[in-house]
C-alpha positions as CSV (number, residue, x, y, z in Angstrom):
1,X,215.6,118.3,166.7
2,X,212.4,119.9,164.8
3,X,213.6,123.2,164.6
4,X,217.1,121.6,163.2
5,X,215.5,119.7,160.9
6,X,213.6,122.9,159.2
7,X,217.2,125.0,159.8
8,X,218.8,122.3,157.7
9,X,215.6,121.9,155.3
10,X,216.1,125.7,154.6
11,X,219.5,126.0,154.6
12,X,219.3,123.3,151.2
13,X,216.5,125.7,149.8
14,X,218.3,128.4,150.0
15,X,221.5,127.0,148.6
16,X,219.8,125.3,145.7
17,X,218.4,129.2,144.8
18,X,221.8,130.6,144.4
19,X,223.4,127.5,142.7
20,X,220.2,127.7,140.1
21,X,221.3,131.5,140.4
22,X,224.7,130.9,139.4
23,X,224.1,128.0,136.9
24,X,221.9,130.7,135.2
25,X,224.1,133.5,135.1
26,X,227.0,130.8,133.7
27,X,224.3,129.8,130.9
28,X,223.7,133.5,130.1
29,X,227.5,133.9,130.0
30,X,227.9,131.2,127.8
31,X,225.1,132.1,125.4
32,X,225.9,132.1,121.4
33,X,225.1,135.5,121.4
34,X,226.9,136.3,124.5
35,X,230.2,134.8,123.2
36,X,229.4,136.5,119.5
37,X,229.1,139.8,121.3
38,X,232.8,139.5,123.4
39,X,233.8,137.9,119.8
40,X,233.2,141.3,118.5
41,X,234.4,143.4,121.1
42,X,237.8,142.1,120.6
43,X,237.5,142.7,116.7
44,X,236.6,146.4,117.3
45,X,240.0,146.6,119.6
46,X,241.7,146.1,116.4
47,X,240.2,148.9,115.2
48,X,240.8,151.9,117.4
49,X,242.8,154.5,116.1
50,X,245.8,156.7,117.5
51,X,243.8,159.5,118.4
52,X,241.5,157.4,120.5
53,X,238.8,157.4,117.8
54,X,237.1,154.3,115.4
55,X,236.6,155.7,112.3
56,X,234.1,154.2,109.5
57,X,235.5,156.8,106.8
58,X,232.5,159.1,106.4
59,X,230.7,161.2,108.9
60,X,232.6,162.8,112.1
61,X,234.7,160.1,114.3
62,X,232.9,161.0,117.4
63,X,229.8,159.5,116.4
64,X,230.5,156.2,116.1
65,X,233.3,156.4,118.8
66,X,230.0,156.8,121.3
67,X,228.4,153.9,119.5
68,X,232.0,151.8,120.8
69,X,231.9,153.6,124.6
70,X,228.3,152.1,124.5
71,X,229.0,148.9,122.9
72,X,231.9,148.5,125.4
73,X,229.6,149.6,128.4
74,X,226.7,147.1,127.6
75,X,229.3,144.0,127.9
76,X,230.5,145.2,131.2
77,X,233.8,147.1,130.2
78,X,236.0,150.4,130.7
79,X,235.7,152.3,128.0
80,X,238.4,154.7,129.8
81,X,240.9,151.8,129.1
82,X,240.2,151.4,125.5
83,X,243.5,152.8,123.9
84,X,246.1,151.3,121.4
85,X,249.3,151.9,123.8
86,X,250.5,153.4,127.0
87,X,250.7,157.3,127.2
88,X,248.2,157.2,124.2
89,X,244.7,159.4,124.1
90,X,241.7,156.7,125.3
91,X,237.8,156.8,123.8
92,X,236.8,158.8,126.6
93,X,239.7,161.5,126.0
94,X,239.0,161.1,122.3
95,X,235.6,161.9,122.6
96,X,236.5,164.9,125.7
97,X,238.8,166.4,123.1
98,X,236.2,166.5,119.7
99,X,232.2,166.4,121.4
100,X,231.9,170.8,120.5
101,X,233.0,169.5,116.6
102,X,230.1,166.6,117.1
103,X,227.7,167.8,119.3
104,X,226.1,170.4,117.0
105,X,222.7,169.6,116.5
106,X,219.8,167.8,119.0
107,X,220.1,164.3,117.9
108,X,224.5,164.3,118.2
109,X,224.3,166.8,121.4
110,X,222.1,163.9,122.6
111,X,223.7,160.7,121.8
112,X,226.7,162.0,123.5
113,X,225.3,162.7,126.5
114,X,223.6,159.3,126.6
115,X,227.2,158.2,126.1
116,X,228.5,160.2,128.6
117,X,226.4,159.2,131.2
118,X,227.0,155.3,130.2
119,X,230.4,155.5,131.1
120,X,229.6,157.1,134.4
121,X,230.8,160.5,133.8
122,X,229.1,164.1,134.5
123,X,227.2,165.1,130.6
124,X,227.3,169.1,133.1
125,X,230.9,169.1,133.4
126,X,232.5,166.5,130.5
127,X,235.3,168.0,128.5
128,X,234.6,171.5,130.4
129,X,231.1,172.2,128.9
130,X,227.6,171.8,129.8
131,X,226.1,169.6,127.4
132,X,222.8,169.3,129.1
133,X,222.8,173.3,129.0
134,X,223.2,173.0,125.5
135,X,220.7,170.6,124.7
136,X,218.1,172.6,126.7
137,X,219.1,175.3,124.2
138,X,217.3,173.7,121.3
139,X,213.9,173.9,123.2
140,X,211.5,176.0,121.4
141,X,209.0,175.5,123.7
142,X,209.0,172.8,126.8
143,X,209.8,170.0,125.8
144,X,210.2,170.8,122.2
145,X,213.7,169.8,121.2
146,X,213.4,168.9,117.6
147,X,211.4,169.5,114.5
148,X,212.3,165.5,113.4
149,X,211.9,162.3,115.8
150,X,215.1,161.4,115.6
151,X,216.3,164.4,117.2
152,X,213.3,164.4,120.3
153,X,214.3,161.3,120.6
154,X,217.5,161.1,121.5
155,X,217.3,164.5,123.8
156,X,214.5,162.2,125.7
157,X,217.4,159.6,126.2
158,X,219.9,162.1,127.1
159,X,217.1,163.6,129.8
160,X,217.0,159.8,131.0
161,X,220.6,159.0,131.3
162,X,221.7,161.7,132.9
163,X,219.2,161.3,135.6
164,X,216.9,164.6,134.8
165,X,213.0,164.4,134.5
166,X,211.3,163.7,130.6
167,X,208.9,166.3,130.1
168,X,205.5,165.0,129.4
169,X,205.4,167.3,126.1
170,X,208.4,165.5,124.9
171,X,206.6,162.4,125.0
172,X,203.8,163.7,123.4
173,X,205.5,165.6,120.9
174,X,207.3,162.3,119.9
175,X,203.8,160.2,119.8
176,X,202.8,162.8,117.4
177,X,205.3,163.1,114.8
178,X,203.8,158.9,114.4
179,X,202.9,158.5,110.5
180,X,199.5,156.6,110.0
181,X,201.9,153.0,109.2
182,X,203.2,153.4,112.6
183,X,206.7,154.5,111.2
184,X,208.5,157.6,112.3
185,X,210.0,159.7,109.5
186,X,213.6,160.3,109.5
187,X,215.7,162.6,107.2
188,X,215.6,159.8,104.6
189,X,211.6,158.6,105.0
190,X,210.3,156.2,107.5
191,X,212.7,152.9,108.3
192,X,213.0,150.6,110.7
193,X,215.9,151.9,112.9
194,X,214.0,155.5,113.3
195,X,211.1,153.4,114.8
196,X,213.6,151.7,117.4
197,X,214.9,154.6,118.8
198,X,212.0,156.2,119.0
199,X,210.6,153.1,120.6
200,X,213.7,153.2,123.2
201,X,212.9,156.8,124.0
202,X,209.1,156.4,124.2
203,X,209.5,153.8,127.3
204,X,212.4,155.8,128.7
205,X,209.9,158.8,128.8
206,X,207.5,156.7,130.6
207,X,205.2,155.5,127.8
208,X,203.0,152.7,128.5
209,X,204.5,149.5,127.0
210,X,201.0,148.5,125.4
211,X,199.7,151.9,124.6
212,X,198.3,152.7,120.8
213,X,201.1,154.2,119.4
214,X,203.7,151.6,120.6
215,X,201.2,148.9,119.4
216,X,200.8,150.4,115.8
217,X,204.5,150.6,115.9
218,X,205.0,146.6,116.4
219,X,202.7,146.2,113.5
220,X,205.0,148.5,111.3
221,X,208.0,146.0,112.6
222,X,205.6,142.7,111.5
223,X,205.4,144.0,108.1
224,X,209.5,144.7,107.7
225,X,210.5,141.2,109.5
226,X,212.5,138.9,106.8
227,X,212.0,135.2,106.4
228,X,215.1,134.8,108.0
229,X,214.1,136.6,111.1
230,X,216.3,139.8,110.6
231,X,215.0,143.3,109.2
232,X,215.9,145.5,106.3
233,X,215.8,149.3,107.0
234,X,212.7,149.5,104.9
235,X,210.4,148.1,102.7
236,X,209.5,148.3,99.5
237,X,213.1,150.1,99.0
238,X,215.4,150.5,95.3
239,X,218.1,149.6,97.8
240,X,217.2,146.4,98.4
241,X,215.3,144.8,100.8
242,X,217.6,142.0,102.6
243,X,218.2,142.0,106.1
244,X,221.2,143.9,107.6
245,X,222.8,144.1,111.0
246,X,222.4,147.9,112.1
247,X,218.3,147.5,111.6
248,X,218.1,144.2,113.0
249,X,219.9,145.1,115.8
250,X,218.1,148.4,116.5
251,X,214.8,146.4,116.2
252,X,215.7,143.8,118.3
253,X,216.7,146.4,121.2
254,X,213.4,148.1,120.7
255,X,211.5,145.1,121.1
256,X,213.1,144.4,124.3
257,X,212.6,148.0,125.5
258,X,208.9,147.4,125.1
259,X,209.0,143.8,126.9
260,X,208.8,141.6,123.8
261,X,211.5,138.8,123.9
262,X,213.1,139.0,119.9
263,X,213.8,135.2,119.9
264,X,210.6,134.4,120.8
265,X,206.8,134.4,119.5
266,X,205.5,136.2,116.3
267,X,209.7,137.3,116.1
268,X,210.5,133.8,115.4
269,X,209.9,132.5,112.1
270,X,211.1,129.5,110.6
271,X,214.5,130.2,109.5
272,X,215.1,132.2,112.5
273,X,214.4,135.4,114.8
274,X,216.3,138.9,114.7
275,X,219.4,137.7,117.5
276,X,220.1,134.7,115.0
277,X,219.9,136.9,112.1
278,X,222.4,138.3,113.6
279,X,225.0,135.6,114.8
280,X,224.5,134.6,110.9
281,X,226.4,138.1,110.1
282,X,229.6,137.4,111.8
283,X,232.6,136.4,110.6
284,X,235.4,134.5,111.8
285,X,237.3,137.3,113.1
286,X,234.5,138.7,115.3
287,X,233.6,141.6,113.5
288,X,229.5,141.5,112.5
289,X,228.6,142.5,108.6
290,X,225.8,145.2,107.5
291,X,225.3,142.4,105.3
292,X,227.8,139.7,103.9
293,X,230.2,141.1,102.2
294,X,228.8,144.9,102.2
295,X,229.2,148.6,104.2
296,X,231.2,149.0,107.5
297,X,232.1,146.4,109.6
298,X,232.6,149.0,112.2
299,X,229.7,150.3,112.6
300,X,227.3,147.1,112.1
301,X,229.4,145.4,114.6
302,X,229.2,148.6,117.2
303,X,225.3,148.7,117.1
304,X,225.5,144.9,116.9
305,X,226.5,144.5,120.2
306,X,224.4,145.8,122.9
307,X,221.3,143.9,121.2
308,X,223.3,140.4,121.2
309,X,224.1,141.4,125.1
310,X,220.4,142.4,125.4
311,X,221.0,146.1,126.6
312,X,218.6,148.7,125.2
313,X,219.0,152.2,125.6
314,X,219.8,154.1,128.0
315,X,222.6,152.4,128.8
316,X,224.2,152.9,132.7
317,X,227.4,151.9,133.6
318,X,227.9,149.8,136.7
């Protein structure tokens, strides 16, 4: 009678775990920026293009048809489904058909093979070329794979993704392209979104989440934050200085790579924290603004999404 007393006892444990499990997994499915982030997905469906592609009008196709792949992967999906009718080319063929026009340089040869591997394919054999091969080229010396952090960075993503090991000189290579603010430079001066990838790549190449140069780097972030809890890509800037979606997305991600919750702590600030900043940007029809009114939909909504489904980079597909 004991020992059915303490079967039964455990038997009630054990089922309330998995129905707190499940009621938890429900509540993360029904999250506001769970629901904005689906929201979107659909919008950017509306989008795709004949060939397979999204386009934002300026810069090559491919780019920020790996943006969508990721977007879609980070919310669960296919992106070898994503095409606008039967017989049609998909992202995935899209993207097989045009990487040798993207792919020239580190930092595209990179994303796409972070892209690649996302979507679960082989970066050694995708569209017949080696892209890993490739980006190996661009080594000066070990580990060396960019003059720029942007560029290192993303090669120490693609290392991730596809599975091979960081060198430790990338890492360090990375730490010391740092400027004394704790910003990274990128082709345009130091911003926001050049210290979140780099942040991304730094703990993907095994950097300690509270070592100096991550730390300096969240005090860079505490002087770009908004009132409203979103970030600008840099301030003081003749631009402007208001919040928009691409950097606040990118920051967010980064602070979750490093272990810091966005909506939470000394990222909350009265009006809000970066993931509301966000939610504030989209419209009815799913798509998520650079900033009410201003720049491409597309491409704020793309890099949008993975932060409001709290992904950070490397993505892997399931």
């Amino acid at each position: 009678m004991q020992n059915r007393t303490r079967k039964l006892a455990l038997t009630v444990i054990v089922l309330a775990l998995l129905l707190g499990s499940a009621a938890s997994c429900a509540k993360k499915a029904d999250s506001p920026q769970t629901v904005a982030a689906n929201k979107a997905l659909e919008w950017l469906r509306t989008q795709q293009q004949e060939d397979g592609s999204l386009n934002i009008g300026f810069g090559h196709p491919a780019g920020v048809t790996c943006d969508v792949v990721l977007a879609i992967v980070s919310s669960g999906g296919d992106p070898s489904t994503w095409r606008t009718a039967t017989g049609k080319p998909s992202l995935i063929d899209y993207l097989s058909a045009s990487a040798g026009e993207y792919a020239v340089d580190t930092a595209s040869t990179g994303k796409l093979i972070v892209t690649i591997a996302a979507a679960g394919l082989d970066a050694g054999t995708f569209g017949g070329k080696d892209w890993l091969a490739l980006l190996r080229s661009f080594a000066q010396t070990p580990g060396s794979y960019d003059p720029g952090a942007v560029g290192q960075a993303w090669a120490i993503l693609a290392l991730k993704a596809a599975g091979q090991p960081v060198p430790a000189e990338a890492v360090t290579l990375l730490k010391s392209y740092q400027l004394e603010t704790g910003a990274w430079n990128s082709a345009f001066g130091p911003d926001t979104d050049t210290v979140a990838i780099v942040l991304q790549a730094l703990i993907a190449g095994g950097e300690s989440k509270d070592s100096e140069a991550i730390r300096k780097a969240l005090a860079f972030f505490e002087t770009q934050q908004n009132d409203d809890g979103g970030f600008p890509a840099i301030k003081p800037s003749e631009w402007g200085t208001d919040t928009n979606a691409n950097s606040t997305a990118n920051v967010a991600m980064a602070l979750m790579a490093v272990g810091q919750d966005p909506a939470a702590g000394k990222w909350k600030k009265g009006a809000g924290d970066p993931l509301s900043a966000l939610l504030k940007l989209q419209t009815g029809d799913g798509k998520i603004e650079f900033q009410p009114g201003v720049g491409s939909p597309v491409m704020s909504t793309v890099q949008a999404i993975p932060a409001l489904q709290g992904k950070t980079l490397p993505l892997r597909s399931k």
